[in-house]
C-alpha positions, 0 to 999 in steps of 0.5 A: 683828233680822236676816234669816231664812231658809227651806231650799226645795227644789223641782221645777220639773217636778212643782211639788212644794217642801218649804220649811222655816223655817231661822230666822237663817242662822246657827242653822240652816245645821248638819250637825246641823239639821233643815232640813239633815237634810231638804234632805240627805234629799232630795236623796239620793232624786232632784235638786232644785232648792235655795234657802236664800231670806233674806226681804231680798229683799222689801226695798231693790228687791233683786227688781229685781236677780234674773232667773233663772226658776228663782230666781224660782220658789225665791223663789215656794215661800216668798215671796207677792205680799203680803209685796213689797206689805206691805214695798214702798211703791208697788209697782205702780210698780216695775220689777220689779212683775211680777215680784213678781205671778208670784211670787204666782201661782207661791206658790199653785201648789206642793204642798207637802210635808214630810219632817222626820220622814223624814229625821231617822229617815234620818240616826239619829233625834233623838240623831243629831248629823249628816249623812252626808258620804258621796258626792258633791252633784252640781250638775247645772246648773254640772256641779261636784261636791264630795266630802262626804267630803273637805268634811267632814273639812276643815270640821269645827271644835269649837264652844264646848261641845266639840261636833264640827260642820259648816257644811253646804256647802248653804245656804251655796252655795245662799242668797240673801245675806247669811248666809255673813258672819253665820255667818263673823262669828267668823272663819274660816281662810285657805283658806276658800272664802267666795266661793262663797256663793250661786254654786249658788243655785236650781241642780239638785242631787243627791247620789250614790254617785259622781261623774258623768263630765265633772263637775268636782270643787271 
């Protein structure tokens, strides 16, 4: 069936997380998605944690291979103890067992909001095809940026009904494994950069008017 995704973005200080059900990554990884639009939305209004979270890794002991605090939370906003415990025979006796109890105890401390309609008005309302690529989305935690602008007219490809669109830079920077390939499964040119999948996964991000100084433009 495949793996699933959910587009969470989080506040670490304030415990404050919008999770989306992004479904197949490559259903909803989009200049035109709804999940897009919101995390978009977002992060136009102050920085966030982001997180493109694929449900594997409930599976295959892959919890064992994540240590970042920040990782764990963007997994707690949309992962329980219960889903390791339902997919994970003998799960008390795993390394990483406690780490899946602080998931669980970090699930149920989140409020939980949702901006969907906020942001699909934001961006045009339900006729509007796409984001704005204006700005810049500014990684606090790594001090990168990248032009959307400048991303966008590279990125844009016509799909098969002859629609204009864009594999938004997020969840692809952002995911947890496993969806840049399925959505790249079709092919993709030369001067791609497919090996930044993930590479920005659970940092602090912002998108701004400008471009902070000492940041470094990718």
């Amino acid at each position: 069936m495949g793996q699933t995704f959910y587009a969470c973005a989080y506040d670490i200080e304030n415990k404050t997380c919008c999770v989306m059900d992004a479904d197949k990554f490559h259903a909803n990884c989009y200049c035109y998605s709804g999940a897009v639009f919101s995390i978009h939305y977002l992060l136009r209004a102050q920085p966030y944690h982001v997180m493109w979270g694929g449900v594997y890794v409930a599976i295959d002991d892959n919890l064992e291979n994540i240590y970042r605090f920040e990782d764990l939370l963007g997994i707690s906003t949309y992962m329980d103890y219960e889903d390791f415990e339902r997919n994970t025979d003998g799960l008390p006796g795993k390394k990483y067992y406690n780490k899946a109890k602080f998931l669980g105890d970090s699930y149920k401390k989140w409020n939980r909001i949702d901006v969907w309609d906020e942001a699909i008005e934001y961006f045009g309302g339900n006729h509007a095809r796409s984001v704005k690529y204006t700005g810049y989305l500014i990684n606090h935690t790594q001090k990168k940026a990248i032009d959307l602008a400048d991303y966008s007219k590279r990125s844009a490809a016509t799909n098969r009904s002859g629609m204009v669109s864009t594999i938004d830079a997020t969840p692809v920077l952002t995911e947890t494994g496993g969806g840049t390939g399925m959505v790249l499964f079709n092919g993709l040119s030369a001067d791609t950069t497919e090996t930044l999948a993930g590479t920005w996964r659970a940092d602090l991000l912002q998108i701004l008017d400008e471009m902070p100084e000492g940041g470094t433009k990718l």
